[in-house]
MDTraj code that builds the backbone (N, CA, C; nanometers):
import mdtraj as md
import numpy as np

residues = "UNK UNK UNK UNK UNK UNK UNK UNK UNK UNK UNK UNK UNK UNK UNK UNK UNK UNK UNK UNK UNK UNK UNK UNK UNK UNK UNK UNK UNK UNK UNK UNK UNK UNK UNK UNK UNK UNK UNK UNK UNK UNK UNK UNK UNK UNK UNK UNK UNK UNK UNK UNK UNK UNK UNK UNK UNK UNK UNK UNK UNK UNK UNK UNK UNK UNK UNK UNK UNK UNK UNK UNK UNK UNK UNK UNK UNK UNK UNK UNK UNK UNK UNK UNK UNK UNK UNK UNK UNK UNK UNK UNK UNK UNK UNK UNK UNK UNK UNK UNK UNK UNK UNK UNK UNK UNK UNK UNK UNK UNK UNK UNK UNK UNK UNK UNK UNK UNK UNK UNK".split()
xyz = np.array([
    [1.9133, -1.4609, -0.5764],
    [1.7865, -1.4888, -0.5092],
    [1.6980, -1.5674, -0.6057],
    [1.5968, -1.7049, -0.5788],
    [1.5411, -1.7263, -0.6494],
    [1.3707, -1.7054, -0.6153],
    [1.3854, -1.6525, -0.5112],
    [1.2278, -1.6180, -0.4831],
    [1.1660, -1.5330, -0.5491],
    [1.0470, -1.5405, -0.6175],
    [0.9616, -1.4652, -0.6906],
    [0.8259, -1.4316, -0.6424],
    [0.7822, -1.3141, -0.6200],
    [0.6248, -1.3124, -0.6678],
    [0.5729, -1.2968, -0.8253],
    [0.4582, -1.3163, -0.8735],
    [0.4745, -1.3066, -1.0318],
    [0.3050, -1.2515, -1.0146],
    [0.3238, -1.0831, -1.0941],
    [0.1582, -1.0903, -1.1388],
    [0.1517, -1.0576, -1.2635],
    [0.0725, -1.1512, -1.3351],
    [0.0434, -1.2014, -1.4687],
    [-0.1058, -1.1326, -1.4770],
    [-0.0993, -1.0470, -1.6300],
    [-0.1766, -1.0438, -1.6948],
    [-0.2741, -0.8966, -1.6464],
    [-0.1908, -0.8345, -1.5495],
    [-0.2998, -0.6901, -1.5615],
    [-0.3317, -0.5902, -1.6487],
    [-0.4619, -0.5726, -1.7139],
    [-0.4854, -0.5374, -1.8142],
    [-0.5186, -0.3886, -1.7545],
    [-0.5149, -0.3245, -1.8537],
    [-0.4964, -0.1235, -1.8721],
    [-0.5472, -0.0984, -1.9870],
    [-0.6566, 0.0149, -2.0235],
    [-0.7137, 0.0771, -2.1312],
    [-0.6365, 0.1991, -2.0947],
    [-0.5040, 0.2343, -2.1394],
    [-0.3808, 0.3488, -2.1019],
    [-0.3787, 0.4167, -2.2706],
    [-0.3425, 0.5180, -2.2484],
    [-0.3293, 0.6686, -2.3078],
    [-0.1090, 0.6054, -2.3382],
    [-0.0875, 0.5374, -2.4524],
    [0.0527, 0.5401, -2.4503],
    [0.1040, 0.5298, -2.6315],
    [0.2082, 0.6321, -2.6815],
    [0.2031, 0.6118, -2.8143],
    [0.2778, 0.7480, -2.8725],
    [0.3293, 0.7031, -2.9804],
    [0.3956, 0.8391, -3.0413],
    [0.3071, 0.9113, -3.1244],
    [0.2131, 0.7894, -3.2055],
    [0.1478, 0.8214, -3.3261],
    [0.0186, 0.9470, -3.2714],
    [-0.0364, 1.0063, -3.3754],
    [-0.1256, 1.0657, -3.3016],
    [-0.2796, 1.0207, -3.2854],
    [-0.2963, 0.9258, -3.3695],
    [-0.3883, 0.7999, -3.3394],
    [-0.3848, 0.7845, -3.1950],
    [-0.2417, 0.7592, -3.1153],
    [-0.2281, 0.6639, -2.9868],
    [-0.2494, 0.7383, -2.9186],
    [-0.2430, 0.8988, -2.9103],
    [-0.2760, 1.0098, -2.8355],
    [-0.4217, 1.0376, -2.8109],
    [-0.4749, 0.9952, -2.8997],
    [-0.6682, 1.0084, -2.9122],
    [-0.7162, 0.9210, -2.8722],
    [-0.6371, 0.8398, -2.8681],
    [-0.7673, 0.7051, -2.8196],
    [-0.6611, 0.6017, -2.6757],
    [-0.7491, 0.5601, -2.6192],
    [-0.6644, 0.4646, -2.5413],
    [-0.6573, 0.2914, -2.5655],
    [-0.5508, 0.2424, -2.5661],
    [-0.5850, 0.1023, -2.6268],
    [-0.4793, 0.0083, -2.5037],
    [-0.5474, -0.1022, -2.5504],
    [-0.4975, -0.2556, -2.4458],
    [-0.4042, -0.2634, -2.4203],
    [-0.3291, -0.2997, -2.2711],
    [-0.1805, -0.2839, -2.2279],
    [-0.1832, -0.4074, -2.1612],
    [-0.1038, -0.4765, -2.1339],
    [-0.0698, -0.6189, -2.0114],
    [0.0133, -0.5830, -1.9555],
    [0.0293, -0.5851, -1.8348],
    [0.1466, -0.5731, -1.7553],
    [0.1738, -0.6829, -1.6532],
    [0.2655, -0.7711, -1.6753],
    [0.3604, -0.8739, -1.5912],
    [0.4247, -0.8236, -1.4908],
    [0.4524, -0.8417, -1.3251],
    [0.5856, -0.8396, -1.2859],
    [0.6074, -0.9560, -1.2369],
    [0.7561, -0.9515, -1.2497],
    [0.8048, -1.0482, -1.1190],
    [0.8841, -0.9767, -1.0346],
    [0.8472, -0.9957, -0.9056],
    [0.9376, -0.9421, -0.7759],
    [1.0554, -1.0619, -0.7092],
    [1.1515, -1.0076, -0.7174],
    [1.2886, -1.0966, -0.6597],
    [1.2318, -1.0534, -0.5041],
    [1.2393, -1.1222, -0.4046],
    [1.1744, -1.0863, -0.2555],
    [1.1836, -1.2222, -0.1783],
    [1.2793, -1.2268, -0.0802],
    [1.3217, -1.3441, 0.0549],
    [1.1887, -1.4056, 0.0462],
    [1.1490, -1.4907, 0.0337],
    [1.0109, -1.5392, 0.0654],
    [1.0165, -1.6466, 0.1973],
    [1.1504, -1.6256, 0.2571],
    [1.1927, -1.7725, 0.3428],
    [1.0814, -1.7187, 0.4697],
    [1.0816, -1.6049, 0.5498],
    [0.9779, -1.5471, 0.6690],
    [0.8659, -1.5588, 0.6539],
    [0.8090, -1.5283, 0.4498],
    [0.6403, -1.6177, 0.4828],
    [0.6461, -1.6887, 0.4943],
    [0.7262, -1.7837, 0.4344],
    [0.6835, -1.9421, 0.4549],
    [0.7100, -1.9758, 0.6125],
    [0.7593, -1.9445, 0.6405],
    [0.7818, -1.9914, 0.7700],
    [0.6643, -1.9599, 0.8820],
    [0.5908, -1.7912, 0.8499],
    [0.5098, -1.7205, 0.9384],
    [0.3758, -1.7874, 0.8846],
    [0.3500, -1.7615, 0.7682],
    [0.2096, -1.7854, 0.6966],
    [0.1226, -1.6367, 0.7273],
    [0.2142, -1.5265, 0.7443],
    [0.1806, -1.3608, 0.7372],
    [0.2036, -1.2714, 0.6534],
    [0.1077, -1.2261, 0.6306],
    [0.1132, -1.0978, 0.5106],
    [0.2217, -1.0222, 0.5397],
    [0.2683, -0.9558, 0.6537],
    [0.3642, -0.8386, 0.6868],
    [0.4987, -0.9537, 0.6425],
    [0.4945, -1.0466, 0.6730],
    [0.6411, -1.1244, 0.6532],
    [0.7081, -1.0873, 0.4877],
    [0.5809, -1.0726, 0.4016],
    [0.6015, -1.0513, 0.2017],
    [0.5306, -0.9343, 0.1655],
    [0.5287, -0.9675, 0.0044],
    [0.5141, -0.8087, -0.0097],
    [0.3752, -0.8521, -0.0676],
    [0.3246, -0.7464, -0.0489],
    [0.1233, -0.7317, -0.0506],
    [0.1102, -0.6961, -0.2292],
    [0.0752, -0.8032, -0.2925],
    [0.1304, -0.8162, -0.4034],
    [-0.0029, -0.6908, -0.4691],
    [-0.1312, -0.6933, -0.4083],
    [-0.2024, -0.6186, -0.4314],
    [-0.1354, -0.4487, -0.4447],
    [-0.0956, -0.4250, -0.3771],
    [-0.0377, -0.2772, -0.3406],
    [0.0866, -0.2888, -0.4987],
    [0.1220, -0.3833, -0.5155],
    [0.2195, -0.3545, -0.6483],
    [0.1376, -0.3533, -0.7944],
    [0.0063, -0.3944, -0.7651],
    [-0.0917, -0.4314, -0.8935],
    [-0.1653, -0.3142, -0.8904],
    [-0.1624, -0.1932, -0.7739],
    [-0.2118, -0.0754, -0.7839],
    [-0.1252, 0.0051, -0.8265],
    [-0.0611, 0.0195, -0.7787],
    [0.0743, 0.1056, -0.8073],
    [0.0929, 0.0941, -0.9826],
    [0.0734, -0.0303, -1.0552],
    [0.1012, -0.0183, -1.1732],
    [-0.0528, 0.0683, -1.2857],
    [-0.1050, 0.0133, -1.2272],
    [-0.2521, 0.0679, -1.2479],
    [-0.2588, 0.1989, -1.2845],
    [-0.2307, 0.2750, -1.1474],
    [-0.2254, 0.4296, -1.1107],
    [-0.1421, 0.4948, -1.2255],
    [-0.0338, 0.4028, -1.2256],
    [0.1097, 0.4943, -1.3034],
    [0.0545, 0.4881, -1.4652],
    [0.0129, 0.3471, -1.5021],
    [-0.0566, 0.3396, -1.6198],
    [-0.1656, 0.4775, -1.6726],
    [-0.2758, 0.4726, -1.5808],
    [-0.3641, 0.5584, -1.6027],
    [-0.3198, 0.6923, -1.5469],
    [-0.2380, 0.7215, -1.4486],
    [-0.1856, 0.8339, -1.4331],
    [-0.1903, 0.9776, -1.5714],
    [-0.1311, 0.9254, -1.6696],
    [-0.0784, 1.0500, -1.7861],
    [-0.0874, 1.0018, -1.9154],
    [-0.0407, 1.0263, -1.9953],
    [0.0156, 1.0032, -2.1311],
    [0.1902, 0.9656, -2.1434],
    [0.1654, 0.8664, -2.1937],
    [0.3372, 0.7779, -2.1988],
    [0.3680, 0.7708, -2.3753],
    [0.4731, 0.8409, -2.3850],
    [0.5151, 0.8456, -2.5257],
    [0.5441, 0.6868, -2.5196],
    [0.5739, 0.6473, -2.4634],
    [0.6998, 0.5063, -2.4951],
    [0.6672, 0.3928, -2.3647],
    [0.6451, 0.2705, -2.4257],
    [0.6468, 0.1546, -2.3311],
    [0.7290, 0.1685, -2.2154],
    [0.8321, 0.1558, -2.2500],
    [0.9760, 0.2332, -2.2052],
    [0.9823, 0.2883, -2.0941],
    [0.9214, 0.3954, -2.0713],
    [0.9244, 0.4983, -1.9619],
    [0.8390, 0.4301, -1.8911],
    [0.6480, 0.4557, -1.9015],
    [0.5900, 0.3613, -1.8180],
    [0.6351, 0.1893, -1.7240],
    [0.7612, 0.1319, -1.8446],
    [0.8292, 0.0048, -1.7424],
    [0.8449, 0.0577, -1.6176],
    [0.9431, 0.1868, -1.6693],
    [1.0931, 0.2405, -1.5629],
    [1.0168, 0.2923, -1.4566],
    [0.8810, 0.3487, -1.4817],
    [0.7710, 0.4144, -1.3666],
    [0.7833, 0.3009, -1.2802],
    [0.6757, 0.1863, -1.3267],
    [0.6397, 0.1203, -1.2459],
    [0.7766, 0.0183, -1.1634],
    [0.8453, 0.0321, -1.2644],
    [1.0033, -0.0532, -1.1941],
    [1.0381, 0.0321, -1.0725],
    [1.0911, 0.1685, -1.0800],
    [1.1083, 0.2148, -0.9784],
    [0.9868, 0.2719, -0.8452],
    [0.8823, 0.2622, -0.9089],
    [0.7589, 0.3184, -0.7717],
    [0.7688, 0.1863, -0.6722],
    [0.8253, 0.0761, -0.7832],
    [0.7540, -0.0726, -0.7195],
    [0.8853, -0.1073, -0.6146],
    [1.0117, -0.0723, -0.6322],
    [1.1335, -0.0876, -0.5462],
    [1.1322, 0.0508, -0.4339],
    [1.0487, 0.1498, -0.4993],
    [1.0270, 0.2326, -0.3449],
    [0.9514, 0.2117, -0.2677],
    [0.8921, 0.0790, -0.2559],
    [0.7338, 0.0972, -0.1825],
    [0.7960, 0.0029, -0.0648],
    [0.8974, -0.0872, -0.1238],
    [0.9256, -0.1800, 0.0070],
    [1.1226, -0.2284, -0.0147],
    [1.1670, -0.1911, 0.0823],
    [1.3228, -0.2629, 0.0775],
    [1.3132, -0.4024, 0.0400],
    [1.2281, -0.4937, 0.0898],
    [1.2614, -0.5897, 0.0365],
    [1.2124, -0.6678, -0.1087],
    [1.2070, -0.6058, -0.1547],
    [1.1848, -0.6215, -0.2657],
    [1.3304, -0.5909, -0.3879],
    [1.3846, -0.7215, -0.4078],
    [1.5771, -0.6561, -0.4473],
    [1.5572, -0.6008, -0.5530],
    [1.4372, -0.6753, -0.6601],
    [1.4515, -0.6617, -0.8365],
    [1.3543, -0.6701, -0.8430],
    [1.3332, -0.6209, -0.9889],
    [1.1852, -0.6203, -1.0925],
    [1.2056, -0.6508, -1.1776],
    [1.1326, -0.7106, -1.2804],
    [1.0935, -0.7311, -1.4061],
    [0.9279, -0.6647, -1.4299],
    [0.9649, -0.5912, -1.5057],
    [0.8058, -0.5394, -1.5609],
    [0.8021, -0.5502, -1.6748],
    [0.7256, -0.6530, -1.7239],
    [0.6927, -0.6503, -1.9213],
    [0.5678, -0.6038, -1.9332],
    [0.5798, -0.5129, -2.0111],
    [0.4363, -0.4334, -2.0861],
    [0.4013, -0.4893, -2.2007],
    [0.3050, -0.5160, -2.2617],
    [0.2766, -0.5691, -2.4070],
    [0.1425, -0.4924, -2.4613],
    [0.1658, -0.4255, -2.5429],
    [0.0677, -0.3336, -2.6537],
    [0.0295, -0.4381, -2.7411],
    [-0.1100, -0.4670, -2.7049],
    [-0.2356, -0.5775, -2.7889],
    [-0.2256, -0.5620, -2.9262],
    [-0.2403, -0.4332, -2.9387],
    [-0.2929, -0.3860, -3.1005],
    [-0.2391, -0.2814, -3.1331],
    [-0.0933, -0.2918, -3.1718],
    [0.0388, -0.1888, -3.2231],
    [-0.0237, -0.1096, -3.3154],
    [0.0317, -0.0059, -3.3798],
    [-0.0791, 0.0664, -3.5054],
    [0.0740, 0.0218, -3.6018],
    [0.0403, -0.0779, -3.6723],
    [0.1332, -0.1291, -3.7659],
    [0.0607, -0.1996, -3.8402],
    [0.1206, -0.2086, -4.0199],
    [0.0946, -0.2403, -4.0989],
    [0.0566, -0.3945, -4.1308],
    [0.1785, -0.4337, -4.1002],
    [0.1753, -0.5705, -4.0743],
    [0.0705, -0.6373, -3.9835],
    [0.0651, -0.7865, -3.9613],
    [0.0050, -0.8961, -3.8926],
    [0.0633, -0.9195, -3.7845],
    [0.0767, -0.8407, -3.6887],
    [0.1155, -0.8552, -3.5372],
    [0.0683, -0.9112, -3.3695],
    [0.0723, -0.9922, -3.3486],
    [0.0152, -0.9975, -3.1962],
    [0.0115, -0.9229, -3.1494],
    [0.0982, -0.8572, -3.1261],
    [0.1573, -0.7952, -3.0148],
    [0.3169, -0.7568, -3.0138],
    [0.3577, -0.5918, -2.9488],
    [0.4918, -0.5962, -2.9340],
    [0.4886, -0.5302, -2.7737],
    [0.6047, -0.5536, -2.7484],
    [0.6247, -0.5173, -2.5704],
    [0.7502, -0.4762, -2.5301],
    [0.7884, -0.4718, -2.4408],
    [0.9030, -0.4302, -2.3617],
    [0.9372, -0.4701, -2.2041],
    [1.0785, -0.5665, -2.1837],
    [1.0410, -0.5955, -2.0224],
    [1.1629, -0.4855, -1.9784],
    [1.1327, -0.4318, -1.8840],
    [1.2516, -0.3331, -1.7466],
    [1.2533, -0.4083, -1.6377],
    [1.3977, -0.4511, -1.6325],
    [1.4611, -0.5036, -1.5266],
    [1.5596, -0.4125, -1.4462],
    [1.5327, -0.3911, -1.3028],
    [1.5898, -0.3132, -1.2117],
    [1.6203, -0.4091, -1.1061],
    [1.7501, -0.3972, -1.0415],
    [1.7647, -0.4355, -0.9054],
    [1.8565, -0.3549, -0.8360],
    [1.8525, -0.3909, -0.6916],
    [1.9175, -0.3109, -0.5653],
    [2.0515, -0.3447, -0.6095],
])
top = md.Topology()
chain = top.add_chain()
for i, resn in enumerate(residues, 1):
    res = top.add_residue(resn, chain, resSeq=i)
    for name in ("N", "CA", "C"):
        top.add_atom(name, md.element.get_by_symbol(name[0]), res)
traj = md.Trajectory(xyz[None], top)
């Protein structure tokens, strides 16, 4: 399939971390997806019900984010990978990349992240 939806750049002040620094405080998250999803019926309809309500997948990540405490990038992907393939059949695959702004590391880092890829 080469059809994509893509949402870029949702930001999260999330509770995620081994250290116990990362447990006390909450710090900057990004979250990317891309959805594999037929896009041939919107284009054709020009209707919301035809695709997937990209809003409802930008909540869903939100919720799961702020939901709890996440030891590990890791798990929070696999949350939002799988909440996001139960919400609609057509939706075949995910990609979810998470990226932690400000790692608690020594070094001069941007940033480190993690993408979870799931499909049907």
């Amino acid at each position: 399939m080469t059809d994509t939806i893509t949402i870029s750049g949702l930001r999260v002040m999330a509770s995620v971390g081994v250290l116990d620094e990362e447990r006390q405080r909450i710090q900057p998250l990004i979250i990317d997806c891309v959805l594999e999803v037929d896009l041939t019926a919107a284009g054709a309809s020009d209707a919301l019900d035809d695709t997937i309500n990209y809003a409802t997948v930008i909540e869903l990540a939100e919720n799961l984010a702020l939901s709890h405490h996440h030891d590990l990038l890791e798990s929070l992907a696999d949350e939002i990978a799988r909440g996001s393939l139960a919400l609609d059949d057509r939706i075949a695959g995910i990609d979810v990349a998470i990226t932690k702004v400000r790692p608690p590391v020594g070094q001069d880092v941007h940033s480190v992240g993690v993408t979870r890829s799931l499909r049907r």
